[in-house]
C-alpha positions as a printed NumPy array, in Angstrom:
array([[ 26.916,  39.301,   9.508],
       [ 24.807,  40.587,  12.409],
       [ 24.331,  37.842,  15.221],
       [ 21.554,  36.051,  15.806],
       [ 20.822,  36.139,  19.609],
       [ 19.005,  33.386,  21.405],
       [ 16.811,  35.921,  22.304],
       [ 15.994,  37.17 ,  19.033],
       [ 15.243,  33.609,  17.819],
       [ 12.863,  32.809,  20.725],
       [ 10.664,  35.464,  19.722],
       [ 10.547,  34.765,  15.825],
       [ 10.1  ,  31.1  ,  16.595],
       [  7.033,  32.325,  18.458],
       [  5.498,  34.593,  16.541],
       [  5.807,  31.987,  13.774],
       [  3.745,  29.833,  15.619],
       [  0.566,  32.133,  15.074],
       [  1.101,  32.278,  11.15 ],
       [ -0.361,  30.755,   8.267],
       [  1.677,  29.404,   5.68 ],
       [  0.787,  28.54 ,   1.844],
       [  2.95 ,  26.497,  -0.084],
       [  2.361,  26.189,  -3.643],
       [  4.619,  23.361,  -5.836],
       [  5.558,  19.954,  -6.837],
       [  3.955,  17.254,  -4.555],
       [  6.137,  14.199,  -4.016],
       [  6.05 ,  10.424,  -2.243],
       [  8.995,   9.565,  -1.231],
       [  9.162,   5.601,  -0.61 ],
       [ 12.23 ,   4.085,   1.059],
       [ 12.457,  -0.167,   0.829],
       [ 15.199,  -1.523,   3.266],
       [ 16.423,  -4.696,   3.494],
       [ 19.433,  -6.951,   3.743],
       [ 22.507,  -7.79 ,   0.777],
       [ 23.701, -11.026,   1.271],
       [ 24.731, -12.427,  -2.138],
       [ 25.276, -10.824,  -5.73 ],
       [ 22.427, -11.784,  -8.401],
       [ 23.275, -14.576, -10.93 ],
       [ 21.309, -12.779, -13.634],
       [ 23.332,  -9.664, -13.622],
       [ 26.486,  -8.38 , -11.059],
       [ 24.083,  -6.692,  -8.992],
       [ 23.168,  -7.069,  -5.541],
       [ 20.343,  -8.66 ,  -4.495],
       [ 18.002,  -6.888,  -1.875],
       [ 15.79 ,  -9.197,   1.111],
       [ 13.376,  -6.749,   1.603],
       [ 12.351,  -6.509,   5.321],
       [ 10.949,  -2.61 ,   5.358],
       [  8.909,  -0.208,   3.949],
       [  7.966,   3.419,   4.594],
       [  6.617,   6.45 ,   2.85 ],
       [  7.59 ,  10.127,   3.786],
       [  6.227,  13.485,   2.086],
       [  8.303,  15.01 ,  -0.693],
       [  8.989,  18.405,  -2.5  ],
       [  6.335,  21.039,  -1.632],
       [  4.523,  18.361,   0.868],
       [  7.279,  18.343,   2.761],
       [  8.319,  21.998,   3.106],
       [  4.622,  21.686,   4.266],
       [  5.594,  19.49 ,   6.701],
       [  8.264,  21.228,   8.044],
       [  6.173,  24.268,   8.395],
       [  3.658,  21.881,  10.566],
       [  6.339,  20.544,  12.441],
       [  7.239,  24.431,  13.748],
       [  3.885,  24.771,  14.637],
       [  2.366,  26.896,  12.268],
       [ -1.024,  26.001,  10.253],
       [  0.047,  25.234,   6.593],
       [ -2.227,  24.764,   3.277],
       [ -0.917,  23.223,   0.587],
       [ -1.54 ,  23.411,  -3.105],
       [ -0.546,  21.46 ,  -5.749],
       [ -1.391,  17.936,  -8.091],
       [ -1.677,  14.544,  -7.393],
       [ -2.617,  11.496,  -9.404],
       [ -5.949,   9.724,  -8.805],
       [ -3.87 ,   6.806,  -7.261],
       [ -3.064,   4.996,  -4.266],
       [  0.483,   7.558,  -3.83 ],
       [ -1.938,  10.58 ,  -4.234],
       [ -3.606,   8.752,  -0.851],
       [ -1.278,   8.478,   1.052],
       [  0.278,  12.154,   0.587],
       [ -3.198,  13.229,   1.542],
       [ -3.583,  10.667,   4.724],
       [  0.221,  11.73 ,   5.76 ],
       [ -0.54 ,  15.803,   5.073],
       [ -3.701,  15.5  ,   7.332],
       [ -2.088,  13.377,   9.756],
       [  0.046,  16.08 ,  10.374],
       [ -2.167,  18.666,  10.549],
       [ -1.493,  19.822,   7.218],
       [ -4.813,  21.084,   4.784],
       [ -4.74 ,  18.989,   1.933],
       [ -8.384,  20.347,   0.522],
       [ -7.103,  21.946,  -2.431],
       [ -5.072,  19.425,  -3.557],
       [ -5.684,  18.844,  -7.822],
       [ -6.337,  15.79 ,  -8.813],
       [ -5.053,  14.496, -12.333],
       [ -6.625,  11.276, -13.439],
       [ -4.011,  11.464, -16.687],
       [ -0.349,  11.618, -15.106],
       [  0.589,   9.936, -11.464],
       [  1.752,  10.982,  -8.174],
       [  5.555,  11.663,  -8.213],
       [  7.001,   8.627,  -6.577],
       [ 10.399,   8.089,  -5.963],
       [ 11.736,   4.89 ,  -4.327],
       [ 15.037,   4.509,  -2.714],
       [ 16.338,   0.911,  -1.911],
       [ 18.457,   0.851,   1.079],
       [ 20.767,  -1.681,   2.277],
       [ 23.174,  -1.388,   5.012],
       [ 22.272,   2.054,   5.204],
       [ 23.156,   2.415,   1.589],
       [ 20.998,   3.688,  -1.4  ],
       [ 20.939,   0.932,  -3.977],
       [ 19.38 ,   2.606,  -6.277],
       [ 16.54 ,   4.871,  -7.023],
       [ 13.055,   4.76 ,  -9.327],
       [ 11.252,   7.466, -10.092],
       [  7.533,   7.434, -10.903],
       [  6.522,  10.948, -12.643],
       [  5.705,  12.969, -15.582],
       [  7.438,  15.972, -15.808],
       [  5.212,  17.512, -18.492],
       [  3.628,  21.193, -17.796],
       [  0.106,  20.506, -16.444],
       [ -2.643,  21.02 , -19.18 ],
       [ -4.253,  24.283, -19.335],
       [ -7.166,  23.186, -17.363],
       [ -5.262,  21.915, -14.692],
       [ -2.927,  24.225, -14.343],
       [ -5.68 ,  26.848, -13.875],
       [ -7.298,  25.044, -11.296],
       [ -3.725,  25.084,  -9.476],
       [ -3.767,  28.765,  -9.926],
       [ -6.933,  29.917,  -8.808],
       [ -6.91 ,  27.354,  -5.917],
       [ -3.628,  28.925,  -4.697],
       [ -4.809,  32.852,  -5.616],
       [ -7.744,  32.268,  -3.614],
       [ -6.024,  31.185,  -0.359],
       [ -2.915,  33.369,  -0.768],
       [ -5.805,  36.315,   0.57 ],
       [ -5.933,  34.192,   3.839],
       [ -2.161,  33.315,   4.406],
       [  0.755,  35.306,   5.938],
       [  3.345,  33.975,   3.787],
       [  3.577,  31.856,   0.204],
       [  6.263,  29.659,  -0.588],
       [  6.439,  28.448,  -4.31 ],
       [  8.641,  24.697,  -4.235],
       [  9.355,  23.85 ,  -7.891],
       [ 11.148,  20.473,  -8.603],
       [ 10.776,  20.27 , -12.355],
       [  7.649,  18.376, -12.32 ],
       [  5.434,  20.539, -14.451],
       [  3.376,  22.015, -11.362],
       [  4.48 ,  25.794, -11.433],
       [  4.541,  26.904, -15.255],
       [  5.54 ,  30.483, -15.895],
       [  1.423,  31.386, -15.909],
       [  0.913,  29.936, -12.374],
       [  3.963,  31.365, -11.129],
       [  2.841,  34.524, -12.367],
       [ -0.109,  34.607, -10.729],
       [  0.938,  33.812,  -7.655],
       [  3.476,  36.249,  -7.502],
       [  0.926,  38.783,  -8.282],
       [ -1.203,  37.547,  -5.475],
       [  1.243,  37.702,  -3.159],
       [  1.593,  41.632,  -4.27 ],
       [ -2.249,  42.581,  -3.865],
       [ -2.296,  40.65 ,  -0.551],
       [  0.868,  42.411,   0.849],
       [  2.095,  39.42 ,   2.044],
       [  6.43 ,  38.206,   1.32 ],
       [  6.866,  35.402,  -0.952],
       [  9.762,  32.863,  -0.894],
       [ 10.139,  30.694,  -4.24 ],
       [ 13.039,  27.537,  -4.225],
       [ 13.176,  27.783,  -8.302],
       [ 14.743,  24.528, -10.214],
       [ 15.929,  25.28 , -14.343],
       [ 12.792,  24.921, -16.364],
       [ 10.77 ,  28.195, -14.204],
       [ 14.068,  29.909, -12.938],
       [ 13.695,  33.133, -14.537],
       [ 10.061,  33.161, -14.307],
       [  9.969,  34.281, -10.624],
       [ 10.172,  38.43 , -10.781],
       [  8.935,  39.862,  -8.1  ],
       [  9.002,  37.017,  -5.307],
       [ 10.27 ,  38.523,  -1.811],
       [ 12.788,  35.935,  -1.691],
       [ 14.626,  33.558,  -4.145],
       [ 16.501,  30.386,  -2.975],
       [ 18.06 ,  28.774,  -5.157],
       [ 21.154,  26.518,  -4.275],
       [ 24.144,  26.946,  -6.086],
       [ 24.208,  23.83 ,  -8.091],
       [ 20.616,  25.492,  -9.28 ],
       [ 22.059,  29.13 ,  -9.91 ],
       [ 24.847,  27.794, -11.578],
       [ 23.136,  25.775, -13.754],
       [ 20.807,  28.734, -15.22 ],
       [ 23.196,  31.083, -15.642],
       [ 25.458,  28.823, -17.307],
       [ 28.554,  29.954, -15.623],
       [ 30.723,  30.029, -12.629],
       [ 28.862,  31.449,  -9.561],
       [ 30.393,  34.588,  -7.433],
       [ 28.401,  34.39 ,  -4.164],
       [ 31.227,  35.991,  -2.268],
       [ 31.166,  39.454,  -4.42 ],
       [ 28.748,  42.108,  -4.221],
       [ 28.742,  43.458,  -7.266],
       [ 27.894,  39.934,  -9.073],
       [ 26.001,  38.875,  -6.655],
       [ 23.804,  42.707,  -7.099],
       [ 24.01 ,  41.674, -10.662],
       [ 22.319,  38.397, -10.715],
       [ 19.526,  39.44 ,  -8.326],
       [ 18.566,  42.362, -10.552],
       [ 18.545,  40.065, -13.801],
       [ 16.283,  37.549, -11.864],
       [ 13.795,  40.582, -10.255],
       [ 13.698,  39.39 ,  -7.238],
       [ 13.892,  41.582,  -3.718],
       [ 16.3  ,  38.984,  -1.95 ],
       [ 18.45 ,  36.54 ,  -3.535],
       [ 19.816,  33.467,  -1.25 ],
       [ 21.866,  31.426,  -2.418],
       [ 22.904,  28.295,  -0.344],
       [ 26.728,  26.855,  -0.592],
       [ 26.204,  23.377,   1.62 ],
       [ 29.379,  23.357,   3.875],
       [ 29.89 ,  27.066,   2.848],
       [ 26.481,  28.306,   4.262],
       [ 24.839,  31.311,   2.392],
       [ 25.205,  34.261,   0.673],
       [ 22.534,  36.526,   0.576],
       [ 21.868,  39.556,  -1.685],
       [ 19.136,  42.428,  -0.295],
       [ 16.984,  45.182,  -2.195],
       [ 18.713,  47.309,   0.053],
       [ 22.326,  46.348,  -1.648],
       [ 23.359,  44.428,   1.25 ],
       [ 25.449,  41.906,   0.834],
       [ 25.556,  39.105,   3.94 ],
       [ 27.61 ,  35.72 ,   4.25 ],
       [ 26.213,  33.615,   6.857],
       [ 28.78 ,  30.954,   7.483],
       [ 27.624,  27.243,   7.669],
       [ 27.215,  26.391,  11.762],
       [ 26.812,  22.449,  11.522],
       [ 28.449,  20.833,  14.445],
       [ 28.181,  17.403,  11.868],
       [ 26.531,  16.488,   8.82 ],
       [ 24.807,  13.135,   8.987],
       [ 22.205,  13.745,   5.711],
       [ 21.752,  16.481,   3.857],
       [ 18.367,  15.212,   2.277],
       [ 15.767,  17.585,   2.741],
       [ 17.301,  20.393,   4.065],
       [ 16.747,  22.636,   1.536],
       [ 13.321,  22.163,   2.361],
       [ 13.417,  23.223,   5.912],
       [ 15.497,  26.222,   4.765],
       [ 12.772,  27.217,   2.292],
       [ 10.574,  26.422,   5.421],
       [ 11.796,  28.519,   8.478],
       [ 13.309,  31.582,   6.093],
       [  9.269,  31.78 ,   5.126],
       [  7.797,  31.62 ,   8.257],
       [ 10.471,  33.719,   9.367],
       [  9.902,  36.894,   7.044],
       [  6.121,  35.958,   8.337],
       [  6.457,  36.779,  11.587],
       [  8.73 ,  39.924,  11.112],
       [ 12.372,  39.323,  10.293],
       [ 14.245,  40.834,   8.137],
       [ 15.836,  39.31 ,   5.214],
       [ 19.721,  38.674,   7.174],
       [ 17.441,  37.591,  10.539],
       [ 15.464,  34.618,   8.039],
       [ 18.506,  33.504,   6.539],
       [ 20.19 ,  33.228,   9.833],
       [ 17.465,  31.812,  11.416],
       [ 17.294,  29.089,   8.606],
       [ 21.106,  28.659,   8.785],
       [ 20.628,  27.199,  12.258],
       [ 17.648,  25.075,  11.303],
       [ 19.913,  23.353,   8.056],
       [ 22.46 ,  22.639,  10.65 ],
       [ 20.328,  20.81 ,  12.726],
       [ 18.083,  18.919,   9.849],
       [ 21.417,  17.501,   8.234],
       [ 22.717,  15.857,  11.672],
       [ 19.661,  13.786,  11.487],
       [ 19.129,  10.231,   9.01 ],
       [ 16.985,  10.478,   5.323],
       [ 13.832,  13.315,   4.99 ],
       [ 13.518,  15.231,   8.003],
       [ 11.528,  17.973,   9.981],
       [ 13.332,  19.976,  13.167],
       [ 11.734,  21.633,  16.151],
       [ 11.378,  24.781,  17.364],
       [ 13.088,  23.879,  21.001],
       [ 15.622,  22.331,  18.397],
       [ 16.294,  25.278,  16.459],
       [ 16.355,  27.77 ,  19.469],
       [ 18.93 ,  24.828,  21.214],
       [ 21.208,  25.122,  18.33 ],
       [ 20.983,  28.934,  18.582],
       [ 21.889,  29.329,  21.991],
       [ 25.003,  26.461,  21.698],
       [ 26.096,  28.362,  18.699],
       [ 25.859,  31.959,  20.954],
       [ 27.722,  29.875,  23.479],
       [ 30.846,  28.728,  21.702],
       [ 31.207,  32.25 ,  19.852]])
């Protein structure tokens, strides 16, 4: 694929500093408890957790919010929360970081995703999840819409983040696809299996390929053209990226291009979250002028530098361009 030049990225990762960011989807607490394993439980041959920690960190669509924050662009985000002490805190923590959390839903009849991890030696125990995965009701889900129609007139970019909890049905996706189209602006959807081929029209589609692989219900072919051409015409979408983990990308164009952009991780600590700072920087990218390639690139370099770090994390634009220019170095 075409390089990437330090240069290049400098000047995207500026302009993107001046944009304004949407980012529609499933809101999520994620809730870590750490602690110490020092004996097996008598009750059952399971360890037994001291608990000495706990902290809370932004989830789903909050935290491809945060990620936009943490590049320096202004973010709103859009989406349901339960009338509970998790919906608080993703509010508090979106605010802290500069994040508008005003049109936030509130559902007084289903709670704020939580999931908590229990760590231990560095170790997930195990994991609960607090959710209801139900399609909103019509009422809320048309509050969700016309919240997120209404703002997409003031934003440069919208990014739909669907984890499967009942947030974007096909009628909300719809409509925000459509008011992406009447604003002119690109939009970038990370689709999970319920909504997958709901998303026609979106500027860019990200699915990963456990995702893709999963909806089509057969063996993926990122690394031919003509399949690759196939799929993105059955889905309707102008760009189709496809992330491969330790293989990098493959990315399909409207123009019939077909790019691989090679993984460029020096090490992978964690990949947590990084699909969220791909949706992230390949948004803001397209935002602030790039072409499809330049965005994927772009969040190529950003993956590589989110999975060297531990759990949930956000990356820098000095981090990015750093990577960048090491990467220009060694080639």
């Amino acid at each position: 694929m075409d390089r990437l030049s330090p240069a290049r990225a400098g000047e995207l990762l500026r302009a993107a500093e001046g944009m304004w960011v949407l980012v529609v989807g499933d809101i999520m607490l994620d809730r870590y408890v750490s602690g110490r394993v020092e004996r097996m439980s008598p009750e059952a041959p399971v360890p037994v957790v001291r608990v000495e920690r706990e902290t809370h960190g932004l989830g789903g669509a909050a935290n491809v919010a945060a990620n936009v924050a943490a590049l320096g662009a202004r973010c709103r985000v859009v989406g349901c929360v339960g009338d509970d002490l998790a919906g608080e805190r993703v509010r508090a923590e979106l605010e802290r970081l500069g994040v508008l959390a005003d049109a936030l839903v509130a559902a007084t009849d289903r709670p704020t995703t939580v999931k908590t991890r229990v760590l231990a030696r560095g170790q997930q125990v195990v994991r609960f999840d607090e959710e209801v995965t139900d399609r909103l009701p019509p009422e809320l889900a048309e509050a969700v819409a016309s919240a997120a129609s209404s703002q997409a007139a003031h934003s440069d970019v919208l990014v739909m983040e669907d984890y499967d909890k009942g947030v974007l049905g096909p009628g909300v996706i719809r409509s925000l696809v459509a008011a992406g189209e009447r604003g002119g602006i690109p939009s970038v959807a990370d689709p999970k299996h319920r909504g997958f081929f709901d998303y026609a029209g979106v500027t860019l589609l990200k699915p990963n390929a456990k995702e893709l692989e999963d909806a089509l219900g057969t063996r993926i072919l990122p690394d031919e053209p003509d399949w690759m051409e196939a799929q993105r015409t059955r889905l309707g979408c102008h760009n189709l990226l496809v992330t491969l983990g330790e293989r990098g990308m493959a990315l399909q164009t409207h123009e019939g291009r077909h790019v691989r952009v090679p993984a460029v991780a020096r090490a992978v600590f964690d990949v947590s979250g990084a699909g969220d700072t791909v949706t992230a920087v390949a948004a803001l990218a397209l935002a602030a002028g790039a072409g499809p390639a330049e965005a994927a690139a772009l969040a190529n370099h950003a993956a590589a530098v989110e999975v060297e770090k531990a759990g949930v994390a956000t990356v820098s634009p000095a981090e990015i361009r750093a990577h960048v220019c090491a990467h220009d170095r060694r080639s």
